[in-house]
Residue, then its C-alpha position, 0 to 999 in steps of 0.5 A: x507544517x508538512x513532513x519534509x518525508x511523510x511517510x504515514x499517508x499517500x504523498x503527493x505526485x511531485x513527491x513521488x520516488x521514480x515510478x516513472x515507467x509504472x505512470x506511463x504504463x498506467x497512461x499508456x493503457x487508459x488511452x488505449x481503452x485497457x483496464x488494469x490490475x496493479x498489485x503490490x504489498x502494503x505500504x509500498x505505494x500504490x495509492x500514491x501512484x493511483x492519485x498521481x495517476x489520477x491527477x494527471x488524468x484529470x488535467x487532461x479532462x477526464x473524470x477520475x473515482x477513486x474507491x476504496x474497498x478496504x475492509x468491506x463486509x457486505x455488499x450494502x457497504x460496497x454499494x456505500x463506498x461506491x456511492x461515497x466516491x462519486x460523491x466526492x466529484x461534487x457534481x449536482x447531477x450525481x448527487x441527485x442521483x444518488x439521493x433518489x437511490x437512496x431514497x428508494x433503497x432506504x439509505x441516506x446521504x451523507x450530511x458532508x456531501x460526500x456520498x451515501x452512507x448506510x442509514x439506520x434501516x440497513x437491516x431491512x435492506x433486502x438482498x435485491x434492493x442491494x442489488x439493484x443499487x449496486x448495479x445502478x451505481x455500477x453503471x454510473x460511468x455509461x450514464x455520466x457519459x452519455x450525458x457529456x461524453x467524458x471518460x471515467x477512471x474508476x479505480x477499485x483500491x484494495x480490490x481482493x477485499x471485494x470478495x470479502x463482502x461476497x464471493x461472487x461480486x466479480x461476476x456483478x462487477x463484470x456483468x457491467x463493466x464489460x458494457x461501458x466501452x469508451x465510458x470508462x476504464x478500470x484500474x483494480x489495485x490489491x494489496x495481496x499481488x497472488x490474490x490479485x493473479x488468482x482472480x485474473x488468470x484463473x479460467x474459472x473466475x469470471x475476470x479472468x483475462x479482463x486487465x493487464x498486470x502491472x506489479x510494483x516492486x522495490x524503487x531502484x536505490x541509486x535513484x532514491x539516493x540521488x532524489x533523496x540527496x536533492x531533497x536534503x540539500x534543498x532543505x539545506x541539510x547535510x546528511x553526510x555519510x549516513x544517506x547511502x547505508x539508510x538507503x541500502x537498509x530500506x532495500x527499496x520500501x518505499x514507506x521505509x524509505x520515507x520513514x528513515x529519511x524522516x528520522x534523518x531529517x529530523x536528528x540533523x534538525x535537533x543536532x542544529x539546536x544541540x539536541x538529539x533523538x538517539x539515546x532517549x527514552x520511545x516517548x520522545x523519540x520523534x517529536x521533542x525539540x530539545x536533547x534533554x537528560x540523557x542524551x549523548x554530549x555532541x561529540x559522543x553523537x554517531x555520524x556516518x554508519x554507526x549514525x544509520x545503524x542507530x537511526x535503523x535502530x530507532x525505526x524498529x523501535x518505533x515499528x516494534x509493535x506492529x511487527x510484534x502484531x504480525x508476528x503473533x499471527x502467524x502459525x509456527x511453520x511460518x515462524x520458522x521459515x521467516x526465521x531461517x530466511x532471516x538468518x540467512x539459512x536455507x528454509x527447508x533445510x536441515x539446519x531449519x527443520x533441526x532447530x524448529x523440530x519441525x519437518x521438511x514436509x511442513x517448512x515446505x508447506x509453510x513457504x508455500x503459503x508465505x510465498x502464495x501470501x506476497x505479505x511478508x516474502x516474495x521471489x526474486x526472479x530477476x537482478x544479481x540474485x540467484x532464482x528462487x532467492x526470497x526477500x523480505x517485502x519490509x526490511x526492518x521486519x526482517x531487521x525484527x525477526x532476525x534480532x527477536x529474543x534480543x531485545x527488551 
């Protein structure tokens, strides 16, 4: 049985939260001939919205490709992600087409039927075999239109991670795209939004100017806690007075908002047996049906606030680990400039640069790169919030910086 509030993959579009002005624009532009760069931080819905976006296209007629450049590292791969994508249209054509390549190429066709896939003579490919397939397989919208004059959407997820497999695969990218005309229209999806404007507003990169940007920010919170009411109430569930401050806590994450809905969900469901998720051992926080030694009786069961605060609770534990991983990673300066914005004080100033016996100059620094990352922080420029006042991207990472040292 489906998650009443997946939360750990893509959801489907009917479950999507708000996003609304975000389709049409995204609609509005593939009408008009207009490539795209959409940005926002991990796990804040992009992928979501694209297939939402995507469907929608389809229905309407046209031909959609979805590639997923995340973690690519040389350009054989990319040339295979490409590949794989148009594979998945199922269309004879197009899989002909791309067996002849890759038997030209010395790759080889996935046995599933879903595209290419690097074969065991990837070391001798050269540099311009290389080439020559990524170019062919660029250009595989001006050839599918010509055979039927239907518009492609090509969308390029995790875009920055191009970059990754060459530096200069921007240029190759735009040498073609900038001829396909009413062939297709580009949407490039990233997951580091400052990346993402460097390698479009900067005069000396070669797509500087070419899509126009549309960034995902937080869901406004009234309309999740109306939505999410709805969804509880059809599945006959009551959350009570929890809702409201779970709602708040996830300061508009969409995944958080998921996955906090999820926990709620599922007490409720488990308190109906006279069970419980809270006050039991990680291993069976999600997924036993009975409350077990050492849950609390039912009358001793939180409700209302103390019932969000436990669920929050319940979250950072399960998140704990990934949140540990991040924060291992980064250098000292960045520590203590999340630390301070965690605790609500000033990040370069002196309270901070006493406490982490660092100085201004290098808390200014580490901001710096906090800020031109987007993974962790970002700028609030618009709302009640003063300007220049930073938000955590993940609220339960800075529910996990603020309480560090205090948890086992």
């Amino acid at each position: 049985m489906p998650r009443a509030f997946p939360f750990e993959t893509p959801i489907a579009a009917d479950a999507l939260i708000d996003r609304r002005e975000e389709l049409h624009r995204l609609h509005l532009a593939a009408t008009d001939g207009a490539h795209v760069r959409l940005a926002g931080p991990r796990r804040y819905g992009k992928t979501s919205l694209l297939l939402a976006h995507e469907r929608s296209l389809q229905q309407t007629g046209w031909r959609t490709v979805h590639v997923d450049f995340y973690g690519v590292t040389s350009l054989v791969e990319v040339c295979a992600r490409i590949a794989t994508a148009y594979g998945r249209l199922r269309d004879t054509k197009v899989r002909s087409h791309l067996t002849a390549l890759g038997s030209r190429l010395g790759l080889t066709l996935g046995t599933a039927g879903i595209g290419m896939t690097v074969g065991p003579r990837q070391a001798q490919l050269s540099q311009e075999s290389a080439l020559t397939a990524a170019a062919e397989l660029l250009d595989l919208p001006l050839r599918l239109f010509e055979r039927d004059r239907v518009s492609t959407l090509v969308v390029f997820d995790e875009f920055q991670d191009l970059l990754s497999a060459g530096s200069t695969l921007d240029g190759l990218l735009r040498s073609h795209v900038q001829y396909h005309g009413d062939a297709a229209t580009y949407i490039y999806a990233g997951s580091q939004p400052s990346m993402m404007r460097r390698l479009f507003t900067d005069r000396e990169r070669p797509l500087y100017g070419q899509a126009e940007p549309l960034e995902l920010f937080p869901l406004p919170l009234d309309e999740v806690l109306v939505e999410l009411s709805d969804r509880f109430a059809a599945l006959g569930r009551d959350p009570g007075e929890a809702l409201e401050p779970l709602v708040v806590a996830t300061a508009g994450h969409p995944q958080r908002t998921m996955l906090l809905a999820h926990l709620l969900h599922r007490e409720l469901e488990l308190r109906e047996s006279g069970g419980t998720a809270l006050g039991r051992s990680e291993s069976s926080h999600l997924d036993s049906q009975d409350a077990g030694d050492g849950a609390p009786a039912a009358d001793d069961r939180p409700d209302g606030l103390a019932l969000a605060d436990a669920l929050v609770d319940l979250a950072l534990t399960q998140t704990s680990e990934a949140h540990h991983a991040n924060w291992d990673q980064l250098s000292s300066g960045k520590k203590a400039v999340l630390a301070a914005l965690a605790d609500g004080i000033r990040p370069t100033g002196s309270r901070a640069t006493e406490r982490s016996g660092l100085t201004r100059g290098a808390l200014q620094s580490a901001l710096r790169d906090v800020a031109r990352e987007g993974q962790h922080v970002s700028r609030i420029v618009t709302g009640p919030a003063p300007a220049g006042h930073w938000r955590f991207v993940d609220p339960l990472f800075a529910s996990w910086v603020s309480r560090r040292g205090q948890r086992g």
